[in-house]
PDB file of N, CA, C and O in Angstrom:
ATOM      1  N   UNK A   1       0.320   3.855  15.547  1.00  0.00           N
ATOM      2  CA  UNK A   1       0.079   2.459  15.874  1.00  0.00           C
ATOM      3  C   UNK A   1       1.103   1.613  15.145  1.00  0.00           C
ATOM      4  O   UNK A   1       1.294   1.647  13.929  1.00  0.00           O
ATOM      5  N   UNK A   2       1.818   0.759  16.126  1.00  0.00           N
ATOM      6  CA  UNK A   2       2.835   0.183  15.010  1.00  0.00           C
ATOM      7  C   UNK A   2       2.853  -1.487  15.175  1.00  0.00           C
ATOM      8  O   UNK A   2       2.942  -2.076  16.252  1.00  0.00           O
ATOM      9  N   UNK A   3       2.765  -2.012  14.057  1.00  0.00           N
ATOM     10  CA  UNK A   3       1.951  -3.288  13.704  1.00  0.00           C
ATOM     11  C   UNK A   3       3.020  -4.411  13.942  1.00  0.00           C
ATOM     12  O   UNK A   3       3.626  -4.365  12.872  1.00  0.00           O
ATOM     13  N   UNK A   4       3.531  -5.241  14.572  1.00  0.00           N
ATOM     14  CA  UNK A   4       4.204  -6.723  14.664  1.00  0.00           C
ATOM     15  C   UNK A   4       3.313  -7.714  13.983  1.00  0.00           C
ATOM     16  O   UNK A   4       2.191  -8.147  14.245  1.00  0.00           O
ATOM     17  N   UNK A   5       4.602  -8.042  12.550  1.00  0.00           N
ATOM     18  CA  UNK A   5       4.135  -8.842  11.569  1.00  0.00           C
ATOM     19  C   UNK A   5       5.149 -10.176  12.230  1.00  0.00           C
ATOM     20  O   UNK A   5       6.249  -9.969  12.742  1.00  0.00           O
ATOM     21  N   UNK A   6       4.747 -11.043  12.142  1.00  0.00           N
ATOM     22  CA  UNK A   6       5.173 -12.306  12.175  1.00  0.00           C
ATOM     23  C   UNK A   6       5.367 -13.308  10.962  1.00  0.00           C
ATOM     24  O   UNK A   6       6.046 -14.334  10.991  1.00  0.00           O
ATOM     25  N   UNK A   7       4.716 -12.865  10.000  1.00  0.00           N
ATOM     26  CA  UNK A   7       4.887 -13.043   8.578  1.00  0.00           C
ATOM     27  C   UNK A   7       6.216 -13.116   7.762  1.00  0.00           C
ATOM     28  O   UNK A   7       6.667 -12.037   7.380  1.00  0.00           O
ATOM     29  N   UNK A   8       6.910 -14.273   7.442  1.00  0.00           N
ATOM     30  CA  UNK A   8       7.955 -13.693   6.219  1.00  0.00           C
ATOM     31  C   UNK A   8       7.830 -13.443   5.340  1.00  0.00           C
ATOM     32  O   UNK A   8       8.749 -13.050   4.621  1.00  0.00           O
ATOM     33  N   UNK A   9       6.392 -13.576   4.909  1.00  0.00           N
ATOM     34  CA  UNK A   9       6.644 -12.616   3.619  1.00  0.00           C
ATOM     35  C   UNK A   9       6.023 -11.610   4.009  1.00  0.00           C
ATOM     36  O   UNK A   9       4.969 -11.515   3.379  1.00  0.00           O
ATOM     37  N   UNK A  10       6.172 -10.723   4.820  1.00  0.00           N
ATOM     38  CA  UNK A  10       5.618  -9.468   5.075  1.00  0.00           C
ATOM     39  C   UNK A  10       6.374  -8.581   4.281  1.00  0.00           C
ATOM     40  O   UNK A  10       5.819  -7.707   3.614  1.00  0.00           O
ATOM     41  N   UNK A  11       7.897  -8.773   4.304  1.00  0.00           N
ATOM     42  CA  UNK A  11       8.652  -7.499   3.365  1.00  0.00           C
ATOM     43  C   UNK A  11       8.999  -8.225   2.361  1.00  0.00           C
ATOM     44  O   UNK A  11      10.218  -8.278   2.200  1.00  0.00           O
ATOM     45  N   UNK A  12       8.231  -8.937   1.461  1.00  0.00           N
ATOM     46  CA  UNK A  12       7.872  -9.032   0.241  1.00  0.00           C
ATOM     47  C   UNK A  12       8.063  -8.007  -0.616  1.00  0.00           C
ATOM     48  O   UNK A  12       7.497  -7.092  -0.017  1.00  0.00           O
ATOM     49  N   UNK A  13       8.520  -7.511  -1.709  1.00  0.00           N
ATOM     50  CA  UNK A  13       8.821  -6.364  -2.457  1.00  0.00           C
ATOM     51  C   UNK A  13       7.629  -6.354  -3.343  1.00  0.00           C
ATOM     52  O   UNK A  13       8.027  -6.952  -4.343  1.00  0.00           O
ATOM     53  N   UNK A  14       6.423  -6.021  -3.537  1.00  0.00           N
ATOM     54  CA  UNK A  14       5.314  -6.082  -4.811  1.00  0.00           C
ATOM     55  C   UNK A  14       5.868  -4.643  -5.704  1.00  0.00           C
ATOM     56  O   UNK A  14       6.141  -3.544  -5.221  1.00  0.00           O
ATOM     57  N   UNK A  15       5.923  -5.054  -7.109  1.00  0.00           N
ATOM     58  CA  UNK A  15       5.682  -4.167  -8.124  1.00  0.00           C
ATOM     59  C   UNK A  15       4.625  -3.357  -8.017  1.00  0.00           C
ATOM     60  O   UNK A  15       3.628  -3.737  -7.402  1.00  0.00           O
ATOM     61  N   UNK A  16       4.712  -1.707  -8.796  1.00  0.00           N
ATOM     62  CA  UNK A  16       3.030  -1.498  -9.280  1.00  0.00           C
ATOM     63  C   UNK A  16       2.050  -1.827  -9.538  1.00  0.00           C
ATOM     64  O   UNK A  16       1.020  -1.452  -8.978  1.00  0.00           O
ATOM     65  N   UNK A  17       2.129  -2.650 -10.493  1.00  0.00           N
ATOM     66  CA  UNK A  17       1.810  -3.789 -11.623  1.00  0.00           C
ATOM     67  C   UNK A  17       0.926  -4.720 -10.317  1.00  0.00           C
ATOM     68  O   UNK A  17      -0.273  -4.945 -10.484  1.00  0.00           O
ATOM     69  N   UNK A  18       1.526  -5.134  -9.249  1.00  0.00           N
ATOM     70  CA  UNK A  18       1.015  -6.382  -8.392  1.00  0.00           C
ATOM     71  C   UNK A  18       0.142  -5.604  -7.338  1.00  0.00           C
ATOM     72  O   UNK A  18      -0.894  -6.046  -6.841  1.00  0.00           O
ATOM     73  N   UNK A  19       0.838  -4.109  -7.009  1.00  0.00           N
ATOM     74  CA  UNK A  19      -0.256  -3.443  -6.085  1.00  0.00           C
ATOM     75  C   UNK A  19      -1.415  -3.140  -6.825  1.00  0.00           C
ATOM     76  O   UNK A  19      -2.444  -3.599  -6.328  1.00  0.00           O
ATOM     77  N   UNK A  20      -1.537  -2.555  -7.780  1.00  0.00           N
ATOM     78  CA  UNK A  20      -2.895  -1.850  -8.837  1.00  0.00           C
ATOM     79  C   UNK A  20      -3.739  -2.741  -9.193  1.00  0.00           C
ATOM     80  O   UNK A  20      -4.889  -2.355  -9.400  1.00  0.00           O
ATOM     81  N   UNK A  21      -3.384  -4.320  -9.382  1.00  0.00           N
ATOM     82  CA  UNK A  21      -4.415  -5.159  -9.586  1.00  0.00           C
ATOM     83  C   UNK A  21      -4.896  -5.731  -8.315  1.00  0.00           C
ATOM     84  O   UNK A  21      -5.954  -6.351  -8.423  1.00  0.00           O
ATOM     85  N   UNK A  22      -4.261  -5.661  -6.875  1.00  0.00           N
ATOM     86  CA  UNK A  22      -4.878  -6.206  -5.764  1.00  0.00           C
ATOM     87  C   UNK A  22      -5.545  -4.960  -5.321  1.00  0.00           C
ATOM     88  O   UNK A  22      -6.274  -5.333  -4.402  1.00  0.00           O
ATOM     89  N   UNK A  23      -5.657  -3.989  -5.438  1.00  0.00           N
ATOM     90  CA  UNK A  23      -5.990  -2.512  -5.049  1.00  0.00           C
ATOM     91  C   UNK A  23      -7.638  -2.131  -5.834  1.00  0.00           C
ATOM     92  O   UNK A  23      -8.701  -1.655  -5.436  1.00  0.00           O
ATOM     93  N   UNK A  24      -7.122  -2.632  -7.084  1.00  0.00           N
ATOM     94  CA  UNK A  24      -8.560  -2.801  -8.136  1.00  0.00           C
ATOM     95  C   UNK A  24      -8.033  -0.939  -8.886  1.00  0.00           C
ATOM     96  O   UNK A  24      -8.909  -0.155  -9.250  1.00  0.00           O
ATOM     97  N   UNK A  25      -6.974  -0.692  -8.940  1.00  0.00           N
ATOM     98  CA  UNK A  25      -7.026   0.604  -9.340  1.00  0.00           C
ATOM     99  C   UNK A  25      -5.599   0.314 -10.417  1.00  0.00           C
ATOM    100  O   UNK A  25      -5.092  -0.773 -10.694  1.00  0.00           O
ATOM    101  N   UNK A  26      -5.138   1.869 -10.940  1.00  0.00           N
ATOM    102  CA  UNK A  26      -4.462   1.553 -12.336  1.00  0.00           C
ATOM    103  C   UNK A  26      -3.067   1.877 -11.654  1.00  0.00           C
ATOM    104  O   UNK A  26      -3.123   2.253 -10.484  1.00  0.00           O
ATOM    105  N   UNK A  27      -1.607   1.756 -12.360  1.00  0.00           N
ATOM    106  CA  UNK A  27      -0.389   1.698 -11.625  1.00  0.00           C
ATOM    107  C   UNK A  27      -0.792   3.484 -12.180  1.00  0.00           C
ATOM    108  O   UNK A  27      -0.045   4.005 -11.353  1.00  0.00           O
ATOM    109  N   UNK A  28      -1.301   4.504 -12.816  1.00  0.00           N
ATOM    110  CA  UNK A  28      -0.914   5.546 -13.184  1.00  0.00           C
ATOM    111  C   UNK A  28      -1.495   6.038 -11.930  1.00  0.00           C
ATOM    112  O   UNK A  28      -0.789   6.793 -11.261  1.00  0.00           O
ATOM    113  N   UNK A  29      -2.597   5.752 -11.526  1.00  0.00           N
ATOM    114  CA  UNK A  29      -3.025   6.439 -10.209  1.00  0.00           C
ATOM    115  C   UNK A  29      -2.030   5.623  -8.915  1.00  0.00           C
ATOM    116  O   UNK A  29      -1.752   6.276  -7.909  1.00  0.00           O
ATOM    117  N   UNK A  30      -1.772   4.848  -8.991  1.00  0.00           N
ATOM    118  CA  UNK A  30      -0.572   4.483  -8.234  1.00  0.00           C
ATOM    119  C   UNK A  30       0.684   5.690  -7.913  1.00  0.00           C
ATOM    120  O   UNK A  30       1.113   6.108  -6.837  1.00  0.00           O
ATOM    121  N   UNK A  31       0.965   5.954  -8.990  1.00  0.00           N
ATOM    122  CA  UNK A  31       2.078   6.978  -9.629  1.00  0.00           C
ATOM    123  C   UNK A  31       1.721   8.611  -8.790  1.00  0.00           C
ATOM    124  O   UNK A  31       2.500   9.406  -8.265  1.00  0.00           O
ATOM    125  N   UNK A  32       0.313   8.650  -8.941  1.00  0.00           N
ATOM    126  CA  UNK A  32      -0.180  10.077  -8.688  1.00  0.00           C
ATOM    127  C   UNK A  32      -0.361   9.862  -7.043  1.00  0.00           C
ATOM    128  O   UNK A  32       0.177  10.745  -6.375  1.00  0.00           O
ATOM    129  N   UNK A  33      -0.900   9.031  -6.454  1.00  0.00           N
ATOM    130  CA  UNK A  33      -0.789   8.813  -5.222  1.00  0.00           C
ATOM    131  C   UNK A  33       0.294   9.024  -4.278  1.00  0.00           C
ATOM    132  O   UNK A  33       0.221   9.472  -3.134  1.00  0.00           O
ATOM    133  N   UNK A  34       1.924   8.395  -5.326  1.00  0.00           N
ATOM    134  CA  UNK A  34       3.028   8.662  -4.578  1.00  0.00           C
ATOM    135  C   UNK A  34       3.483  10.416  -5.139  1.00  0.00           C
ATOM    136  O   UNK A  34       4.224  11.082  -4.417  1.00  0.00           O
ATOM    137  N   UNK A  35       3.029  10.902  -6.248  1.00  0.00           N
ATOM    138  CA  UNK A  35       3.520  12.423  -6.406  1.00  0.00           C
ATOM    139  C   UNK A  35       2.726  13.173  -5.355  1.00  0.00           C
ATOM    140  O   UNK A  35       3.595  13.916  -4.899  1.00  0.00           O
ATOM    141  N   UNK A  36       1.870  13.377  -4.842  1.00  0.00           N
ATOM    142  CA  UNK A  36       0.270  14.008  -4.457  1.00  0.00           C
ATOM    143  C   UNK A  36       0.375  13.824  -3.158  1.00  0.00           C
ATOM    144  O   UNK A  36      -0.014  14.709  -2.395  1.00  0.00           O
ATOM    145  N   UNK A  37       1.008  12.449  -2.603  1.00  0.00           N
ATOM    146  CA  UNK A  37       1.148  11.853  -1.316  1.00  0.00           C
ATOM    147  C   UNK A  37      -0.195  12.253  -0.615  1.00  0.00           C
ATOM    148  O   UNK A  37      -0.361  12.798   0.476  1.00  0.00           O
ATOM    149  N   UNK A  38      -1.142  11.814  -1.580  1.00  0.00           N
ATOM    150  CA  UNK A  38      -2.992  11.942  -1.424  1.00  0.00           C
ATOM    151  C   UNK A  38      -3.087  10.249  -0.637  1.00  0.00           C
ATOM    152  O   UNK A  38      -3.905  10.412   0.268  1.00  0.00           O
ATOM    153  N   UNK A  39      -2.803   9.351  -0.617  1.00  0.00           N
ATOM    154  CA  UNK A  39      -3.218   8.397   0.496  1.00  0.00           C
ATOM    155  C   UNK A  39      -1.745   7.879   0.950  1.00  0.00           C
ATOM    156  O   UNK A  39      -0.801   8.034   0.176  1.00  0.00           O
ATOM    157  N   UNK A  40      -1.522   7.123   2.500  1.00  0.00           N
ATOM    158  CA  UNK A  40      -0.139   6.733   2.913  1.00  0.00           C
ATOM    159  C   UNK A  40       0.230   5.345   2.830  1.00  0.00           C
ATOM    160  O   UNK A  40       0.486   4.385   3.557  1.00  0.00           O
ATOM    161  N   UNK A  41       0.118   5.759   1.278  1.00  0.00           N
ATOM    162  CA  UNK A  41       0.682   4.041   1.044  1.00  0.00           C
ATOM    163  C   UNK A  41       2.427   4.337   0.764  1.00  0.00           C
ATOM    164  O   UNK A  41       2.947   5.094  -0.055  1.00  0.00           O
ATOM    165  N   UNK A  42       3.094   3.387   1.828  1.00  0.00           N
ATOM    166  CA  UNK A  42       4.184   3.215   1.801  1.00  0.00           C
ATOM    167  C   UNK A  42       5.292   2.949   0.791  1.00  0.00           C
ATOM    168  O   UNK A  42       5.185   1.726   0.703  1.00  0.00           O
ATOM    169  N   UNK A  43       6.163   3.242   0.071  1.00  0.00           N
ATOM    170  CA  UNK A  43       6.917   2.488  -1.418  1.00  0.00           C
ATOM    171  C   UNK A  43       8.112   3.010  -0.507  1.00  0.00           C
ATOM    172  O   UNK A  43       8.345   3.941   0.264  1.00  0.00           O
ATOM    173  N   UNK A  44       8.816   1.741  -1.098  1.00  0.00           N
ATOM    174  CA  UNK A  44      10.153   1.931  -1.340  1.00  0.00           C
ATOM    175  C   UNK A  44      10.906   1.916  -2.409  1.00  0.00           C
ATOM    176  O   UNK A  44      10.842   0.882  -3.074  1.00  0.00           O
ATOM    177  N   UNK A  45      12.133   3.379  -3.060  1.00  0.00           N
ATOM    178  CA  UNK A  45      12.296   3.502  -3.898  1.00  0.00           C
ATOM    179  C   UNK A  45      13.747   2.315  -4.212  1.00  0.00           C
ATOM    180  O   UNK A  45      14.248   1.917  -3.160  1.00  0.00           O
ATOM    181  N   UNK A  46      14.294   1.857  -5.290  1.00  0.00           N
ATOM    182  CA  UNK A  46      15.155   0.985  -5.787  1.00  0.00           C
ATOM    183  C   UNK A  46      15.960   1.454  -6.957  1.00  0.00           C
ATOM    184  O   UNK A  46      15.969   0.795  -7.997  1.00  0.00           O
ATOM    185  N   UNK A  47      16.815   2.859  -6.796  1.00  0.00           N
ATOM    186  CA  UNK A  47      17.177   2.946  -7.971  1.00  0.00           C
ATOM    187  C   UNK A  47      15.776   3.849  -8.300  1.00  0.00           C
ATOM    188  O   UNK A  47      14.944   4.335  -7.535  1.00  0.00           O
ATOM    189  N   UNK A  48      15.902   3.858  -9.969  1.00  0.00           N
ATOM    190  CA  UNK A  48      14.571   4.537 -10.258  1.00  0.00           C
ATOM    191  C   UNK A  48      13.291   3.324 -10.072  1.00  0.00           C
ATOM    192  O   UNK A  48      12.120   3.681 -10.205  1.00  0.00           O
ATOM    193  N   UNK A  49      13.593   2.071  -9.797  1.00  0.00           N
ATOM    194  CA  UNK A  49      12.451   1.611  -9.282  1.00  0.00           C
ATOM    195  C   UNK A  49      11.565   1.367  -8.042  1.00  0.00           C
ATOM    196  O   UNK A  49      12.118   0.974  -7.015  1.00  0.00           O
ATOM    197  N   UNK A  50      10.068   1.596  -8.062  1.00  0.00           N
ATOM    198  CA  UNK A  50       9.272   1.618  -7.673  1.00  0.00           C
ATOM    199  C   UNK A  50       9.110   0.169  -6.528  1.00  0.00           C
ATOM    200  O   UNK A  50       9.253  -0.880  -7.155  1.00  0.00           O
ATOM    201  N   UNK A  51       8.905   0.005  -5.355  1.00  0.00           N
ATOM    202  CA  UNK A  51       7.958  -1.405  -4.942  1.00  0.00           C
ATOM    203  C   UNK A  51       7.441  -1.044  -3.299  1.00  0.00           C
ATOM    204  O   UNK A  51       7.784  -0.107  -2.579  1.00  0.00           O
ATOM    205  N   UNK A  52       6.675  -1.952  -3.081  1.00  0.00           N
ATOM    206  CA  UNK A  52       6.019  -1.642  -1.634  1.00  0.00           C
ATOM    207  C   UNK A  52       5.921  -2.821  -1.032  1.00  0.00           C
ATOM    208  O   UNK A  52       5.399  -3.707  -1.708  1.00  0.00           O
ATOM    209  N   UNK A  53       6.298  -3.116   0.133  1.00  0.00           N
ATOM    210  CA  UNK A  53       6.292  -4.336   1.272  1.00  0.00           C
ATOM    211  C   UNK A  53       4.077  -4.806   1.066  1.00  0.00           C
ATOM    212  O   UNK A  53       2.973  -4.261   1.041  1.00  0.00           O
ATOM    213  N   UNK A  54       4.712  -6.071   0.985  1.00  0.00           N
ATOM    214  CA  UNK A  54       3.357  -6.474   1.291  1.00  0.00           C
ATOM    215  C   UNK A  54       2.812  -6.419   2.602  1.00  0.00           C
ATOM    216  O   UNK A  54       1.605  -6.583   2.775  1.00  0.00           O
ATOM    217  N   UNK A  55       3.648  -6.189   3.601  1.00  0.00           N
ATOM    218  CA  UNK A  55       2.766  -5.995   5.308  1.00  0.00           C
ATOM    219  C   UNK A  55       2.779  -3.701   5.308  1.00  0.00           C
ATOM    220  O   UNK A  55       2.520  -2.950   6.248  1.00  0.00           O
ATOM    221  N   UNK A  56       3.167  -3.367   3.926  1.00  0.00           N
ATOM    222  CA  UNK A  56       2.759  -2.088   4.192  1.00  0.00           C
ATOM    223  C   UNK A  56       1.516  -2.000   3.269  1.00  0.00           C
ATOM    224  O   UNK A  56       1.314  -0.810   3.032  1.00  0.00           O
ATOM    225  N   UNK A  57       0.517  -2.869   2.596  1.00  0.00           N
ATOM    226  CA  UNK A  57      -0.068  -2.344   1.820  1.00  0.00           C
ATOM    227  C   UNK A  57      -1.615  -3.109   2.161  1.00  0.00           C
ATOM    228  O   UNK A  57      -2.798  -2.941   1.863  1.00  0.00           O
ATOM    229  N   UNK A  58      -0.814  -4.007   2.944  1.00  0.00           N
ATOM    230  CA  UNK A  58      -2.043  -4.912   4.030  1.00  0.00           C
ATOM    231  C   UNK A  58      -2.280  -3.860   5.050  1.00  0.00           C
ATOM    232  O   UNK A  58      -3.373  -3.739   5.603  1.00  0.00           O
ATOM    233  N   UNK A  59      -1.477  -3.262   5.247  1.00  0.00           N
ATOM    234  CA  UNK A  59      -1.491  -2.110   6.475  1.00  0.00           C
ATOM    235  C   UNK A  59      -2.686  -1.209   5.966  1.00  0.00           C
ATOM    236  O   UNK A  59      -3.744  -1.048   6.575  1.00  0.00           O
ATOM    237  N   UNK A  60      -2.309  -0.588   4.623  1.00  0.00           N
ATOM    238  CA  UNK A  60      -2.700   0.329   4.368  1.00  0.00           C
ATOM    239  C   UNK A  60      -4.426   0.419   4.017  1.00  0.00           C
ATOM    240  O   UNK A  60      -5.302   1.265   4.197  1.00  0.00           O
ATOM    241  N   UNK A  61      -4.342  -1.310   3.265  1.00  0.00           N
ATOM    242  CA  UNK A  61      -6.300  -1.664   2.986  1.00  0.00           C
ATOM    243  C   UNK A  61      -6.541  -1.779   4.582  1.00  0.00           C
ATOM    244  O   UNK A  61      -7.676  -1.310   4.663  1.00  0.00           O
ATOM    245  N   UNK A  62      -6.239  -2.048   5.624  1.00  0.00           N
ATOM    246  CA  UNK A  62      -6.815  -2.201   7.079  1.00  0.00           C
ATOM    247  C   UNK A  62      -7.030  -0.598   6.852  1.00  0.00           C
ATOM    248  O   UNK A  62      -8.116  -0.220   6.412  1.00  0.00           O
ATOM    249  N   UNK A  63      -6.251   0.117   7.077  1.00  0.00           N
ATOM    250  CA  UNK A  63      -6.633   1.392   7.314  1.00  0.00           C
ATOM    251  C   UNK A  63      -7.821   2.097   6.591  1.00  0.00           C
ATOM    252  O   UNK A  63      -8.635   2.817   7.167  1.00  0.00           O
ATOM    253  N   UNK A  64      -7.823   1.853   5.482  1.00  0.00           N
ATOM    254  CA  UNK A  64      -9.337   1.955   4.877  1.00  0.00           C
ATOM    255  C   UNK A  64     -10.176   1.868   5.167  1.00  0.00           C
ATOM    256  O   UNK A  64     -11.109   2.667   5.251  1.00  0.00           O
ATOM    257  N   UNK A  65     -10.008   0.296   5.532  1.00  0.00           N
ATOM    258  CA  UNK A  65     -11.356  -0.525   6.053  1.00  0.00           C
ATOM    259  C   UNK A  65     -11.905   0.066   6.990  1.00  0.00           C
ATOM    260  O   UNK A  65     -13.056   0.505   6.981  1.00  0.00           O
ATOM    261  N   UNK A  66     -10.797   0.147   8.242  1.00  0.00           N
ATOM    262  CA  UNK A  66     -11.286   0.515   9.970  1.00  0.00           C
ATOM    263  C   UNK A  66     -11.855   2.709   9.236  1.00  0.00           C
ATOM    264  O   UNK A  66     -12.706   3.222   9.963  1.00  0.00           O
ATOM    265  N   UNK A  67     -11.491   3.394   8.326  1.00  0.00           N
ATOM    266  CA  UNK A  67     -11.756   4.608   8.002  1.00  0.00           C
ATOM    267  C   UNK A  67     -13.767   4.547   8.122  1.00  0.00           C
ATOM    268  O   UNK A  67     -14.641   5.077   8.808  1.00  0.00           O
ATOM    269  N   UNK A  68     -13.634   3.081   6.436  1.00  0.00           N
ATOM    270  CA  UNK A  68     -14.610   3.540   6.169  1.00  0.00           C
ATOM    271  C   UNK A  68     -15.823   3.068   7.106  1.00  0.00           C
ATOM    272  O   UNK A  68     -16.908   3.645   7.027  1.00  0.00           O
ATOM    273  N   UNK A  69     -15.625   2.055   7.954  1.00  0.00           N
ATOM    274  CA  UNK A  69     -16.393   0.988   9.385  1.00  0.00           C
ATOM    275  C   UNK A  69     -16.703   2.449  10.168  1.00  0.00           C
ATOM    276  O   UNK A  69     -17.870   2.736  10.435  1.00  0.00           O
ATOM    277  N   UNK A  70     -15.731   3.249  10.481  1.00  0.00           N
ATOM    278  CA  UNK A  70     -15.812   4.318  11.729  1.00  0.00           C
ATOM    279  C   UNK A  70     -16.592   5.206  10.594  1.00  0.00           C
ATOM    280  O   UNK A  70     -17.683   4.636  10.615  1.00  0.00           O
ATOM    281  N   UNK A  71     -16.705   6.153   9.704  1.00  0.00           N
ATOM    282  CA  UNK A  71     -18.081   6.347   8.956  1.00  0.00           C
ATOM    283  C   UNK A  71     -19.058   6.312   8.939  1.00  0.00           C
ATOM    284  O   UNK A  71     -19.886   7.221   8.867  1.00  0.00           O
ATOM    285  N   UNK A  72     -19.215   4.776   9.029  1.00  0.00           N
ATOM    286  CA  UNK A  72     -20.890   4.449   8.851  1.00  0.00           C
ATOM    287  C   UNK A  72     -21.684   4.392  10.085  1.00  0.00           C
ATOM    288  O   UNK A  72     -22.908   4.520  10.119  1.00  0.00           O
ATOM    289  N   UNK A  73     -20.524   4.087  11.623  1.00  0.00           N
ATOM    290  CA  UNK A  73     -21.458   4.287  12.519  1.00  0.00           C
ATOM    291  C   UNK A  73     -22.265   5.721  12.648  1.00  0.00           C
ATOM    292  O   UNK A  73     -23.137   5.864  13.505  1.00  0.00           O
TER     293      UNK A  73
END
């Protein structure tokens, strides 16, 4: 499914640091997420630094959401 953002700040660059506190989780499980590639949250690497588009991480809580909605029916 591929998403048309209309947004400019969609490719927004967020730090760890800015995903782990909107996420409610820690940047170390951040870290293990991208080694483990245990959920598909998107990063782009910079050098040895870390960041992720804000229309990939909006992407990624939708995908949750619609996971955990289809679940409970």
């Amino acid at each position: 499914m591929e998403t048309v953002v209309n947004n400019k700040n969609a490719d927004q660059l967020l730090t760890p640091q800015d995903v782990a506190t909107r996420l409610g989780v820690s940047t170390t499980t951040l870290a293990t997420w991208r080694c483990t590639k245990r959920y598909p949250l998107t990063y782009v690497k910079v050098g040895r630094l870390v960041r992720y588009r804000l229309a990939d991480v909006e992407d990624f809580e939708i995908a949750r959401l619609q996971e955990i909605a289809a679940n409970d029916n």
